[in-house]
Backbone and ligand atoms as CSV (ligand in chain L), in Angstrom:
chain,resi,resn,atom,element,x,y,z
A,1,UNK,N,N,165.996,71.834,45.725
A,1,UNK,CA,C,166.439,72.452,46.983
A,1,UNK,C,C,165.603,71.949,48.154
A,2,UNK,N,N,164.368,71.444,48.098
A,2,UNK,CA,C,163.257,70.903,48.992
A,2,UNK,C,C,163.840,70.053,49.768
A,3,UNK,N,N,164.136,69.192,48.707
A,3,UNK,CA,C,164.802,67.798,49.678
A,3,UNK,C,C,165.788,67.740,50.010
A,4,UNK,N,N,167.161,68.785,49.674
A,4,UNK,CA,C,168.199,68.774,50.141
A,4,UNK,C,C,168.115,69.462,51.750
A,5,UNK,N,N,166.892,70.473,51.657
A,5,UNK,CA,C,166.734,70.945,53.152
A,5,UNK,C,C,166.251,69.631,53.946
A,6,UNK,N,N,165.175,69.164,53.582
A,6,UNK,CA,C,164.512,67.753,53.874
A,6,UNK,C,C,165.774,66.987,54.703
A,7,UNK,N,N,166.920,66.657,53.579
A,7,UNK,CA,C,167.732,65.542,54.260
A,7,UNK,C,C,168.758,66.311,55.429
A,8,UNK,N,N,168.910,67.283,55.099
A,8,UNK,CA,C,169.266,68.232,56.167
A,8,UNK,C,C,169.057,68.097,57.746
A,9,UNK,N,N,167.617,68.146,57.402
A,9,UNK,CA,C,167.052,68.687,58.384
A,9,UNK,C,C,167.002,67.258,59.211
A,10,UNK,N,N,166.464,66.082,58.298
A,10,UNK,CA,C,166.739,64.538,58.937
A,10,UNK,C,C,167.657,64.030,59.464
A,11,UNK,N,N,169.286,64.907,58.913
A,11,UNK,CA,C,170.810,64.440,59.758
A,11,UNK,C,C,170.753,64.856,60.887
A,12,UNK,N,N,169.968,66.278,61.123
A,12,UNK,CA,C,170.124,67.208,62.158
A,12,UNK,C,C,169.242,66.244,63.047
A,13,UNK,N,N,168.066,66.128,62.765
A,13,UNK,CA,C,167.259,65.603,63.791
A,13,UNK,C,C,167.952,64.390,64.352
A,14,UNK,N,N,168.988,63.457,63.327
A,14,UNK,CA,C,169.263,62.509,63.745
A,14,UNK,C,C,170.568,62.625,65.124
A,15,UNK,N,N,171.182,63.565,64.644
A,15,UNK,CA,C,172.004,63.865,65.600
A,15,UNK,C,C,171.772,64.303,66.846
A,16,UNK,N,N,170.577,64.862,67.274
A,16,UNK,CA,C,170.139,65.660,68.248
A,16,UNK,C,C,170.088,64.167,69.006
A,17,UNK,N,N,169.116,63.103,68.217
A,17,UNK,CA,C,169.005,62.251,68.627
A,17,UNK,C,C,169.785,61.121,69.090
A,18,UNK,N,N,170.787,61.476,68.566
A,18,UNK,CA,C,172.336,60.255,68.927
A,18,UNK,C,C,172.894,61.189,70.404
A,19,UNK,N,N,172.496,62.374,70.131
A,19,UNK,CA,C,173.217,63.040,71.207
A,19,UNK,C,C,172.968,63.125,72.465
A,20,UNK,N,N,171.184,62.863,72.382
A,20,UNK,CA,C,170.130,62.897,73.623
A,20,UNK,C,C,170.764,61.548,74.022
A,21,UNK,N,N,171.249,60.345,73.492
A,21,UNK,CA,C,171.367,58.809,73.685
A,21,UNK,C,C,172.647,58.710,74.234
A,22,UNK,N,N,173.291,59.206,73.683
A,22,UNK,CA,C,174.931,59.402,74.370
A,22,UNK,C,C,175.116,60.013,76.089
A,23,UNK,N,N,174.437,61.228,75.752
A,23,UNK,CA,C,174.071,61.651,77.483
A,23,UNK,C,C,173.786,60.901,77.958
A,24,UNK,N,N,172.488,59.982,77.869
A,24,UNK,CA,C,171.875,59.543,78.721
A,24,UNK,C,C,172.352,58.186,79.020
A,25,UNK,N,N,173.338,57.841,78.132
A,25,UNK,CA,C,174.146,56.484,78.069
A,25,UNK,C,C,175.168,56.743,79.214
A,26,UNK,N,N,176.086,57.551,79.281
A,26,UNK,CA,C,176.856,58.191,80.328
A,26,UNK,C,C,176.445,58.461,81.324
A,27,UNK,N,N,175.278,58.938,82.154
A,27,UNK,CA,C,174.827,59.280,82.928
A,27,UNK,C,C,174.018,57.889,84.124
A,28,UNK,N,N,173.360,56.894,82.491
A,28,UNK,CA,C,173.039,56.132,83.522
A,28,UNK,C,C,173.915,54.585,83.616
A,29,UNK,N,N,175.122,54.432,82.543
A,29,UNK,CA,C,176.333,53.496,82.616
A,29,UNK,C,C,177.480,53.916,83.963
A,30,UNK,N,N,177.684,55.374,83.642
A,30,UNK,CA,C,179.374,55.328,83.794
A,30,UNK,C,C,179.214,55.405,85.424
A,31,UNK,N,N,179.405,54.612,86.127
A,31,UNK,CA,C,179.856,54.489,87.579
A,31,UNK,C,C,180.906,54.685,87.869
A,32,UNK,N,N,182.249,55.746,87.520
A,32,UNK,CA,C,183.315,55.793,87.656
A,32,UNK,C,C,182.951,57.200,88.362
A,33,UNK,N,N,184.175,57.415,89.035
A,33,UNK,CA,C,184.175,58.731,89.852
A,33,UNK,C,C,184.143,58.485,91.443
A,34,UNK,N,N,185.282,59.495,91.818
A,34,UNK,CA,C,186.102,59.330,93.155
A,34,UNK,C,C,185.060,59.174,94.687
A,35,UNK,N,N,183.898,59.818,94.441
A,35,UNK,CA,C,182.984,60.058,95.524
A,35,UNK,C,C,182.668,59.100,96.214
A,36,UNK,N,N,183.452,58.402,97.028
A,36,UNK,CA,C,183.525,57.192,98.251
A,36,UNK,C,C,183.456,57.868,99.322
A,37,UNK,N,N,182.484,57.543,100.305
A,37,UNK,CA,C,182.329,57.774,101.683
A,37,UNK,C,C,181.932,56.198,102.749
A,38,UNK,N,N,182.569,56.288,103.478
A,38,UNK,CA,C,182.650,55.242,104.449
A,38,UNK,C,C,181.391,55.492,105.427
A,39,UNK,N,N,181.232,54.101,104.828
A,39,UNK,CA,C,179.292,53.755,105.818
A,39,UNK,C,C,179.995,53.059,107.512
A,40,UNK,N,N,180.809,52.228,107.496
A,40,UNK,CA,C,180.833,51.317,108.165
A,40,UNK,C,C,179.999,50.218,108.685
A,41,UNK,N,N,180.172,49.113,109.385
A,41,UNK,CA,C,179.210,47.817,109.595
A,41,UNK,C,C,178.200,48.759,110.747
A,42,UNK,N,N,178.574,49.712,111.256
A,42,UNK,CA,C,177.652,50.308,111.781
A,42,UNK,C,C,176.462,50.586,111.457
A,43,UNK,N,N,176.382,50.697,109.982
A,43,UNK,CA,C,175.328,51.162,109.164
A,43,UNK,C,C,174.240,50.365,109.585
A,44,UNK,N,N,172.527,51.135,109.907
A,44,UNK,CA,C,171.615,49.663,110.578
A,44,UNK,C,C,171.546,48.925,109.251
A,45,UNK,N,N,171.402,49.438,107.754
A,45,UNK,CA,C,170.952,48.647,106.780
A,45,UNK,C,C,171.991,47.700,106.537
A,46,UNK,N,N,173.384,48.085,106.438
A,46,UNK,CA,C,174.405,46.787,106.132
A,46,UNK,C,C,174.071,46.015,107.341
A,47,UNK,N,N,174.003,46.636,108.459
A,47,UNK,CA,C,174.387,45.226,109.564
A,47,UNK,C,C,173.030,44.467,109.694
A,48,UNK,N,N,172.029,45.235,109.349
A,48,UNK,CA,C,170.858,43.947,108.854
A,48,UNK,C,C,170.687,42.692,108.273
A,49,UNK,N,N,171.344,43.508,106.980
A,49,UNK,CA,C,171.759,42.677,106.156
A,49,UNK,C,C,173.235,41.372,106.069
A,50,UNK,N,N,173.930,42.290,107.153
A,50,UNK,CA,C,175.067,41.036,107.233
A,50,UNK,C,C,174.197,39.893,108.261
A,51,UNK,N,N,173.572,40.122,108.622
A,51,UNK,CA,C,172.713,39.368,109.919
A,51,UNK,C,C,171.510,37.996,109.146
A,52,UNK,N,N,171.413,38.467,107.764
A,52,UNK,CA,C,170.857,37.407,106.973
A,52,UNK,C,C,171.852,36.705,106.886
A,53,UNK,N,N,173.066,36.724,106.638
A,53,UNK,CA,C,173.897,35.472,105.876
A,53,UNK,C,C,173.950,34.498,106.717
A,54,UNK,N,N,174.180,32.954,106.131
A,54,UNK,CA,C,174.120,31.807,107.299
A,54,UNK,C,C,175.260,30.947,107.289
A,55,UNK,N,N,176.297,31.792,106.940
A,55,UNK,CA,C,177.663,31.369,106.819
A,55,UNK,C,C,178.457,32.234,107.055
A,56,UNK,N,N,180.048,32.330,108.215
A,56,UNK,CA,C,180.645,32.856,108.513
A,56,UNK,C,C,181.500,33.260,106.916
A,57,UNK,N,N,181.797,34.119,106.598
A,57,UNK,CA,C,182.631,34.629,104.909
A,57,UNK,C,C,183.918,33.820,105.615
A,58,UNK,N,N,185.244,33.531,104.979
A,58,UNK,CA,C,186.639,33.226,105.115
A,58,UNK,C,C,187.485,34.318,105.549
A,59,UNK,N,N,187.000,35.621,104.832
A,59,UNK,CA,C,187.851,36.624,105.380
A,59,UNK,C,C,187.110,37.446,106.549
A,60,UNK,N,N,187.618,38.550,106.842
A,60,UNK,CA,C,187.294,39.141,108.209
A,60,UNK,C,C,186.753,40.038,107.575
A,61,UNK,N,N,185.493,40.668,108.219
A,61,UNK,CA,C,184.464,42.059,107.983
A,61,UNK,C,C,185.064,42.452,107.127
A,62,UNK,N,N,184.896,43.286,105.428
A,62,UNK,CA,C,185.378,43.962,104.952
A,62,UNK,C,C,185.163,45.499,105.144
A,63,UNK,N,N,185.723,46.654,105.201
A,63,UNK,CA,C,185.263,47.843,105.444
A,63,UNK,C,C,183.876,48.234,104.088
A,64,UNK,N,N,183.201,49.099,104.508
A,64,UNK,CA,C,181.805,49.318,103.319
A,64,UNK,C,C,182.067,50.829,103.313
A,65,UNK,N,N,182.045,50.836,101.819
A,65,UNK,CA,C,181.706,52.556,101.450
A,65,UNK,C,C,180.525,52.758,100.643
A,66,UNK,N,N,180.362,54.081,100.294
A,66,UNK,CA,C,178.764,54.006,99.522
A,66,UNK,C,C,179.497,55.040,98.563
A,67,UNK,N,N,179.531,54.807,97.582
A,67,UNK,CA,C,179.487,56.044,96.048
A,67,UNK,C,C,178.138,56.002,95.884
A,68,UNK,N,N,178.578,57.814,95.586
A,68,UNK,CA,C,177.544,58.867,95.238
A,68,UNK,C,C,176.926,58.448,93.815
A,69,UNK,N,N,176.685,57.007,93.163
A,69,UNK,CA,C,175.970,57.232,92.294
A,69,UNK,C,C,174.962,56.863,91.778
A,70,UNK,N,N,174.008,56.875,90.858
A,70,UNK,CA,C,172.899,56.079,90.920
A,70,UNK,C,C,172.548,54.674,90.217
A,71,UNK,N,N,174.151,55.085,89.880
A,71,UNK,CA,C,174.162,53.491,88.727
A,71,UNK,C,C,173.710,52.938,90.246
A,72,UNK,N,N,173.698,50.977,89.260
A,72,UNK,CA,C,172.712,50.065,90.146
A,72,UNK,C,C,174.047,49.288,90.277
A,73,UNK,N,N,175.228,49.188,91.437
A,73,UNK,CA,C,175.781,48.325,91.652
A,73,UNK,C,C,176.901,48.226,92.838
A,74,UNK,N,N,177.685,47.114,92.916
A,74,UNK,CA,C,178.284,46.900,93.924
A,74,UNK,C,C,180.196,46.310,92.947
A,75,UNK,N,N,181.103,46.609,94.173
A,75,UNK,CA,C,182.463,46.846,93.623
A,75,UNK,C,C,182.867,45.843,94.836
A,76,UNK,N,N,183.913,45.064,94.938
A,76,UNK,CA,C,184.940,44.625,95.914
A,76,UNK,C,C,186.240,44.833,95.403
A,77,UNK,N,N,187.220,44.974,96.221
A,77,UNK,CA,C,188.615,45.281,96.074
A,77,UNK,C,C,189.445,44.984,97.804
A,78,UNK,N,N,190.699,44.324,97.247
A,78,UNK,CA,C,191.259,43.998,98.544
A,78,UNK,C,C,192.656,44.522,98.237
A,79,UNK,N,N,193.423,44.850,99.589
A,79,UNK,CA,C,194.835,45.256,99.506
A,79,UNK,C,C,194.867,44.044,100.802
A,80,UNK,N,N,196.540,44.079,100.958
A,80,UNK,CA,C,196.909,43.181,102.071
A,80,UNK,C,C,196.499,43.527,103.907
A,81,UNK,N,N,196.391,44.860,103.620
A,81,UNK,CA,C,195.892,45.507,104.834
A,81,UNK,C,C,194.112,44.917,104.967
A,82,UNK,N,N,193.652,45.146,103.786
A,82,UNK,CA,C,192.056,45.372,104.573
A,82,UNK,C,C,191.181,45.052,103.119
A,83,UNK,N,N,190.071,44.764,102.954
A,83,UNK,CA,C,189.245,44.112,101.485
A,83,UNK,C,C,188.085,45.584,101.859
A,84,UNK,N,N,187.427,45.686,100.951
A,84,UNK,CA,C,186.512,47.035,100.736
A,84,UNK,C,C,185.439,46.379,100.014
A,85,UNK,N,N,184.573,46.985,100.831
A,85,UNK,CA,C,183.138,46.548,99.702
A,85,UNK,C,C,182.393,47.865,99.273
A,86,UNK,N,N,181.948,48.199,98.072
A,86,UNK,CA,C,182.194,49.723,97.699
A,86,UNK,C,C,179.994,49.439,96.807
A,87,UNK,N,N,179.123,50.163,97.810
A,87,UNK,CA,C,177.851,49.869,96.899
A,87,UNK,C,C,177.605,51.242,96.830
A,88,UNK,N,N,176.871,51.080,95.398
A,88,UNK,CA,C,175.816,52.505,94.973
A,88,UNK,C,C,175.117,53.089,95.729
A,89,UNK,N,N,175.041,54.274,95.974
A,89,UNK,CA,C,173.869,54.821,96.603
A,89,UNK,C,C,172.465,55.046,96.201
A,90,UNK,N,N,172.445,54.217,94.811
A,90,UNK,CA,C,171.341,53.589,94.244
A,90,UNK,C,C,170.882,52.620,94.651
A,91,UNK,N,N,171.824,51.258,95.088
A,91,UNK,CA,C,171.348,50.563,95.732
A,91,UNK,C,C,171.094,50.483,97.099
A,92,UNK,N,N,171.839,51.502,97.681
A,92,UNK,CA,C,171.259,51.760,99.027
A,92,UNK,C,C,170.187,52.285,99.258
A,93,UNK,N,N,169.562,53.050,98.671
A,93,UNK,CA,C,168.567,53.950,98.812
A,93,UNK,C,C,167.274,52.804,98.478
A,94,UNK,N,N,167.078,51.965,97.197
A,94,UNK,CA,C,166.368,51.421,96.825
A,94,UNK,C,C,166.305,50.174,97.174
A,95,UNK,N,N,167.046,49.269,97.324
A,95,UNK,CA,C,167.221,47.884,97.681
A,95,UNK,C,C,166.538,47.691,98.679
A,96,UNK,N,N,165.924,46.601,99.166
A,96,UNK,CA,C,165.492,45.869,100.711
A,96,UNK,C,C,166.853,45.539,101.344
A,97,UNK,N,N,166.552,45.429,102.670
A,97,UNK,CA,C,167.777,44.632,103.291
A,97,UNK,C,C,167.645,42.860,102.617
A,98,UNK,N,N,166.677,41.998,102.089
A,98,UNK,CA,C,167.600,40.765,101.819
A,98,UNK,C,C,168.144,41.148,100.171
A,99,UNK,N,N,167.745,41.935,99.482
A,99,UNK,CA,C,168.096,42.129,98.161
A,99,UNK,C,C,169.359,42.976,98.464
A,100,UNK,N,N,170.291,43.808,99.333
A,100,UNK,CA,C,171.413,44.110,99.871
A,100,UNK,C,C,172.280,42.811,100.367
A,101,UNK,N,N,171.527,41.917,101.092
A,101,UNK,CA,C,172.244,41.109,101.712
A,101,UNK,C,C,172.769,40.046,100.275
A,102,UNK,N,N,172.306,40.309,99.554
A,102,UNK,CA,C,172.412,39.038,98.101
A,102,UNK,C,C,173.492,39.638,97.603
A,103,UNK,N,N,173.341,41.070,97.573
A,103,UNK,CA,C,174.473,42.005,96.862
A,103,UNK,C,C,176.302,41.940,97.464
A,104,UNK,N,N,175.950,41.667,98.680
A,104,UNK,CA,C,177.123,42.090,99.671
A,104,UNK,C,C,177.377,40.758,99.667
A,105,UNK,N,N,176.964,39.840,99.498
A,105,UNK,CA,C,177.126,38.264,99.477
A,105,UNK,C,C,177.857,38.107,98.531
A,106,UNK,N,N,177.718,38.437,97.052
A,106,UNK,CA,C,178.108,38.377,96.051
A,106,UNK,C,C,179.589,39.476,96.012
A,107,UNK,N,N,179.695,40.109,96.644
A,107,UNK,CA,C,180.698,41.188,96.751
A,107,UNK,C,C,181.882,40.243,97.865
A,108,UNK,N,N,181.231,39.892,99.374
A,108,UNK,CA,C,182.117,39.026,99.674
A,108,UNK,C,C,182.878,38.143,98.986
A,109,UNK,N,N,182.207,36.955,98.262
A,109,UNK,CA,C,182.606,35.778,97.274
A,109,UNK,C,C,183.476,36.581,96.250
A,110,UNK,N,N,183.345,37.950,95.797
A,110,UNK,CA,C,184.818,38.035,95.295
A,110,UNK,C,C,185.927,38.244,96.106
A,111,UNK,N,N,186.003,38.771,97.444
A,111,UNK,CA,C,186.716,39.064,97.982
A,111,UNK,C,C,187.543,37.452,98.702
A,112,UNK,N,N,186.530,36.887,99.133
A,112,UNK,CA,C,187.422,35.104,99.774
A,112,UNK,C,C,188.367,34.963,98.275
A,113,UNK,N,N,188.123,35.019,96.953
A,113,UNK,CA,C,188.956,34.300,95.696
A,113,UNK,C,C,189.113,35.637,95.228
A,114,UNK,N,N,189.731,36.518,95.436
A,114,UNK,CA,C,189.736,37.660,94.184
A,114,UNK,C,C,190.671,37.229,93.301
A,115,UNK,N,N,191.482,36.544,93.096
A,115,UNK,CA,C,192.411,36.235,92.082
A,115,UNK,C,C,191.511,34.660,90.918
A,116,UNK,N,N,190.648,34.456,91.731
A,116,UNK,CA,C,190.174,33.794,90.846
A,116,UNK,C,C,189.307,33.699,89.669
A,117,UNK,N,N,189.509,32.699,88.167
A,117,UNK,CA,C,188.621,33.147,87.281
A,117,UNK,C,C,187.379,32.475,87.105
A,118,UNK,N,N,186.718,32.661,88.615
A,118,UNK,CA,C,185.505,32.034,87.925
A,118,UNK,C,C,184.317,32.780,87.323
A,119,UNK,N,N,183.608,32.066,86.633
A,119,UNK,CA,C,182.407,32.873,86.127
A,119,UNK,C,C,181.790,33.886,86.896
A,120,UNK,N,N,180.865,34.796,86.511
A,120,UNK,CA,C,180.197,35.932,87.586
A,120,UNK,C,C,179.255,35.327,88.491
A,121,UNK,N,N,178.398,34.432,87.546
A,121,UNK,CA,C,177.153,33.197,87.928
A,121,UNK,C,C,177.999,32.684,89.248
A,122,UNK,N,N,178.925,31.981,89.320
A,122,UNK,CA,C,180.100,31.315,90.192
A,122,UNK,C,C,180.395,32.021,91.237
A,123,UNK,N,N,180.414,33.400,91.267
A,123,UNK,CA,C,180.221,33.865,92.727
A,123,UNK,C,C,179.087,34.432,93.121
A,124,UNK,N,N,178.074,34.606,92.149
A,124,UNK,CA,C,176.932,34.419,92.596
A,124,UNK,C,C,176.233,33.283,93.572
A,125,UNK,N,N,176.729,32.149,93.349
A,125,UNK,CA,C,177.073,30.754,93.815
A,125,UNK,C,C,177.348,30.346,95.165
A,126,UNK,N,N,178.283,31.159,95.270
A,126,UNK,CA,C,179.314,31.212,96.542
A,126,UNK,C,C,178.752,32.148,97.364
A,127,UNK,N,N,178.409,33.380,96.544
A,127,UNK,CA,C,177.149,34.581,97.627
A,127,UNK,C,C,175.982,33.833,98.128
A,128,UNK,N,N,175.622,32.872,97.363
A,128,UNK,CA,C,173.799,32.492,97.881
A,128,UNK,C,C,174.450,30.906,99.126
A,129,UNK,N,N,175.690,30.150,98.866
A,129,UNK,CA,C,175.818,29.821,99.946
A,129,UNK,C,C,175.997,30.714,101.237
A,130,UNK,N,N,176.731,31.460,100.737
A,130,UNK,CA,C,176.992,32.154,102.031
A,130,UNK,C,C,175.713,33.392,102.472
A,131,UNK,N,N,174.782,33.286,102.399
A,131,UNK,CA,C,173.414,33.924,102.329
A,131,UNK,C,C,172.688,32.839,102.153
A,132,UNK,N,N,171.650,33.092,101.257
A,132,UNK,CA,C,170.852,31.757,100.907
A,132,UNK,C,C,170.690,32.049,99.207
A,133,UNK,N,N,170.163,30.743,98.959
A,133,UNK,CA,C,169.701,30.850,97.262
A,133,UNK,C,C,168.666,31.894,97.548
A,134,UNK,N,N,167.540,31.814,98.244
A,134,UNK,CA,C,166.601,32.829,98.108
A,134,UNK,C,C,166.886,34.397,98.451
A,135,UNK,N,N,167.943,34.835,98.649
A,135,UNK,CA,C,168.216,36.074,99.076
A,135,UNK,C,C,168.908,36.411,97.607
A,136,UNK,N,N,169.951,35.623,97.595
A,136,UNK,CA,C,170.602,35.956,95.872
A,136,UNK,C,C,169.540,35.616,94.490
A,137,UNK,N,N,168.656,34.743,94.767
A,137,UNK,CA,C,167.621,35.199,93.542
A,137,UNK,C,C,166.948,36.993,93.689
A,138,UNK,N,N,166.098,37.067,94.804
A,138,UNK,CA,C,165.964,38.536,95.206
A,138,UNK,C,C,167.316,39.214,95.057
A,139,UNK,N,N,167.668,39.277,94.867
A,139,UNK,CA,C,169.005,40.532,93.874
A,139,UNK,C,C,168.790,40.422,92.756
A,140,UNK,N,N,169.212,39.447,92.687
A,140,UNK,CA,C,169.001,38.751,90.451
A,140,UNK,C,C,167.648,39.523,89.883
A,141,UNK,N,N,167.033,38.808,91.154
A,141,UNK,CA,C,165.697,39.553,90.185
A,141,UNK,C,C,165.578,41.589,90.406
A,142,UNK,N,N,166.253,41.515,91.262
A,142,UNK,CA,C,166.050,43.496,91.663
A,142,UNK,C,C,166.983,43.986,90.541
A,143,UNK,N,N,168.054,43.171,90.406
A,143,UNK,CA,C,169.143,43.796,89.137
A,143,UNK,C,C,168.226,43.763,88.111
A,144,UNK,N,N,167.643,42.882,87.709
A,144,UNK,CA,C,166.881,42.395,86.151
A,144,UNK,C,C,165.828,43.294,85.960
A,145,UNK,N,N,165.193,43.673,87.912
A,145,UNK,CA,C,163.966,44.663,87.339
A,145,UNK,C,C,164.211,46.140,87.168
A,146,UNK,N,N,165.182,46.425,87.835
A,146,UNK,CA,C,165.681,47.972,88.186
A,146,UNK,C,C,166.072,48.494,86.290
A,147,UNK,N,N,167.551,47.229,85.731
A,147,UNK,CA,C,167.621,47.500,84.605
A,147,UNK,C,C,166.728,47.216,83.255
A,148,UNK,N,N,165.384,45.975,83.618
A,148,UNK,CA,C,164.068,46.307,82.740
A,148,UNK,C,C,163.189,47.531,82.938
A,149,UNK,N,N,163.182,48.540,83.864
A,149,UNK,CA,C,162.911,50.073,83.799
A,149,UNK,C,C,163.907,50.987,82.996
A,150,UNK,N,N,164.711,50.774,83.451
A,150,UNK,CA,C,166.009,51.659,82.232
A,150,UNK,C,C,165.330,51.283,81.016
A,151,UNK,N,N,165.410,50.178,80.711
A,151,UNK,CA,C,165.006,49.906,79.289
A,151,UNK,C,C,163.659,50.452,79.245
A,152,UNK,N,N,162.772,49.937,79.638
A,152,UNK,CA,C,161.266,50.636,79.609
A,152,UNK,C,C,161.487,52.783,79.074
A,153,UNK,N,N,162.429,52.957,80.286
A,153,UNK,CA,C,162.144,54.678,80.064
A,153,UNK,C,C,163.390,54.924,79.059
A,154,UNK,N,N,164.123,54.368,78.436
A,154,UNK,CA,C,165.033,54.649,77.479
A,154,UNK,C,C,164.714,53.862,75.581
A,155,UNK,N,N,164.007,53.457,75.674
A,155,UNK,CA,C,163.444,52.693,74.942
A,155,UNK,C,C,163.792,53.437,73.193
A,156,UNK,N,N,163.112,54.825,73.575
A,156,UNK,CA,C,163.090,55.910,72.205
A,156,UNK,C,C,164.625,56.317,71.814
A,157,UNK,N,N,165.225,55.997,72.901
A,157,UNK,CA,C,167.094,56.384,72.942
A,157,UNK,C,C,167.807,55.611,72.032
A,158,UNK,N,N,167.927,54.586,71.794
A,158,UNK,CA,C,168.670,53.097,71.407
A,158,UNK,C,C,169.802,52.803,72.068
A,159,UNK,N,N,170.268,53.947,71.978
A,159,UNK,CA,C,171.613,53.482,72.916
A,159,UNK,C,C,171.919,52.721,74.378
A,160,UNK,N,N,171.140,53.771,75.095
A,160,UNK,CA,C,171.008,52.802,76.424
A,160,UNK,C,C,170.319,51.891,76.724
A,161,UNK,N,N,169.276,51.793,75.841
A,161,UNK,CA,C,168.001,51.026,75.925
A,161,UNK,C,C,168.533,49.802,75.662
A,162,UNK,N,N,169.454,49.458,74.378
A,162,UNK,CA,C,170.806,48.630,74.154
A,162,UNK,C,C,171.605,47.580,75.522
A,163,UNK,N,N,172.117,49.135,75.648
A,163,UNK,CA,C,172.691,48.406,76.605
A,163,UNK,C,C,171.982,47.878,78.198
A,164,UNK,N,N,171.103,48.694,78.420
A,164,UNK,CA,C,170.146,47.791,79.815
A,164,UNK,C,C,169.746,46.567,79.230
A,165,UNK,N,N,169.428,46.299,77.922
A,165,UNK,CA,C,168.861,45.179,77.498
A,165,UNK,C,C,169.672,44.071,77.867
A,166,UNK,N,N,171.080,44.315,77.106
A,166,UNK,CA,C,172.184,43.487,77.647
A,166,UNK,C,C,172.364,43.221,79.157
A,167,UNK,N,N,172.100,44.227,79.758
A,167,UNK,CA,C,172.498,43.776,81.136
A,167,UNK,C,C,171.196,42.785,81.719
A,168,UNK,N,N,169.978,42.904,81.637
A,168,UNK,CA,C,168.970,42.822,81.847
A,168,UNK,C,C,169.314,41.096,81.723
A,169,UNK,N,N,169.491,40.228,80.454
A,169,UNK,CA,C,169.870,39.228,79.813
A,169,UNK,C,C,171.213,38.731,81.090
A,170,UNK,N,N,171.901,39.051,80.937
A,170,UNK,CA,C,172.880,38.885,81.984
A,170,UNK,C,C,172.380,38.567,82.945
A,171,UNK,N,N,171.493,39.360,83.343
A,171,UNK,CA,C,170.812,38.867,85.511
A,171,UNK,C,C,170.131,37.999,84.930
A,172,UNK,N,N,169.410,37.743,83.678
A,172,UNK,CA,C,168.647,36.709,83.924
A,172,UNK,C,C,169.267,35.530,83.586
A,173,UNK,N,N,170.063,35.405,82.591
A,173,UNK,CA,C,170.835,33.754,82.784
A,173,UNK,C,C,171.591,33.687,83.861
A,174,UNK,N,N,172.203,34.961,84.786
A,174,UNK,CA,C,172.830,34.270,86.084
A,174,UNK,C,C,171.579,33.901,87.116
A,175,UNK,N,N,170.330,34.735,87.003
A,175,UNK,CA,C,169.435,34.112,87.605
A,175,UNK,C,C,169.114,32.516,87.415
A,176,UNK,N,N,168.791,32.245,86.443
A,176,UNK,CA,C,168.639,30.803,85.978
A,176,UNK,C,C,169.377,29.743,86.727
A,177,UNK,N,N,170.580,30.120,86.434
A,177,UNK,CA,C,172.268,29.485,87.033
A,177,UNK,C,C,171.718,29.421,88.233
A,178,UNK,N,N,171.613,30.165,89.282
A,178,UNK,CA,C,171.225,29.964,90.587
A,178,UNK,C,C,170.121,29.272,91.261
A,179,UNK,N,N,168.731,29.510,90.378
A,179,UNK,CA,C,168.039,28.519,90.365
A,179,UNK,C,C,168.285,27.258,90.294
A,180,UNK,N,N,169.075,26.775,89.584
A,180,UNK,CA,C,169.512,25.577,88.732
A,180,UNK,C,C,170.396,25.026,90.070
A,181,UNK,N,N,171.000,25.520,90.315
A,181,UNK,CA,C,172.513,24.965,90.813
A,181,UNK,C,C,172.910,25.468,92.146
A,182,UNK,N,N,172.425,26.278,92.860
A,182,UNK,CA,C,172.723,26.945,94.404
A,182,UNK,C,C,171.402,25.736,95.302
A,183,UNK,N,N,171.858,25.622,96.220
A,183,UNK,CA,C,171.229,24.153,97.351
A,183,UNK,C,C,169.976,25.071,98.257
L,1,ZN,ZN,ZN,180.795,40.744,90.685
């Protein structure tokens, strides 16, 4: 009967523990959810930051909103009326203006090709022309360090710790790419 409580008690613990990992997987992944509020180019930090780039974009100003969340990232989307650039209020809050300006660079470059399939690295590419290579490495590297802390404080979790790892890997071979290949 010892060890049947024993293994018991080890499923239980294990579950508590899949469960603590699951929360915290959701909480610091899922960037979905309606909470968009419109910053506009008014904003001093966007228009700082549009003020680094050293290339006019192809399309015209896109409108900027900020979601309420703390994930670490940035969205573009265009209709025929008007293109949207949609960033975290994680990255607003935390970012510098040239590590914003790398972000919104990279958010433009989907918006000039949104129908196109190029690699992520590839409009990373197209962001650091239209900015500089050194503004889009400073992102690369703020993405790589923001999600090597996730990993650092999720570490005991597996789950998320998992997945920041993955992402982490990601900024850094598109980092590389840019090194390599942006003028
Ligand atoms: Zn992208």
């Amino acid at each position: 009967m010892g060890s049947l409580k024993f293994i018991v008690s080890v499923f239980l613990i294990f579950l508590v523990w899949l469960s603590i990992g699951l929360v915290k997987f959701d909480y610091l992944f899922n960037c979905f959810g309606p909470d968009l509020e419109p910053i506009g180019v008014s904003d001093a930090k966007i228009r700082a930051a549009r003020k680094l780039f050293t290339r006019t974009p192809l399309i015209g100003e896109p409108i900027y909103f900020v979601k309420k969340t703390h994930c670490y990232n940035g969205w573009a989307g265009s209709s025929d009326a008007s293109s949207v650039v949609v960033i975290s209020q994680a990255v607003m809050d935390e970012f510098s203006i040239e590590e914003l300006a790398g972000l919104i660079g990279h958010e433009i470059a989907h918006l000039e090709n949104p129908l196109s399939n190029r690699e992520h690295w590839e409009v990373d590419l197209r962001g650091a022309e239209l900015t500089t290579k050194e503004l889009m490495i400073k992102k690369l590297e703020k993405m790589a360090a923001v999600y090597t802390d996730i990993y650092d404080k999720n570490m005991i979790f597996g789950l998320p710790a998992l997945r920041a790892r993955l992402i982490v890997r990601d900024f850094r071979e598109r980092l590389e790419k840019i090194k390599t290949f942006a003028k």
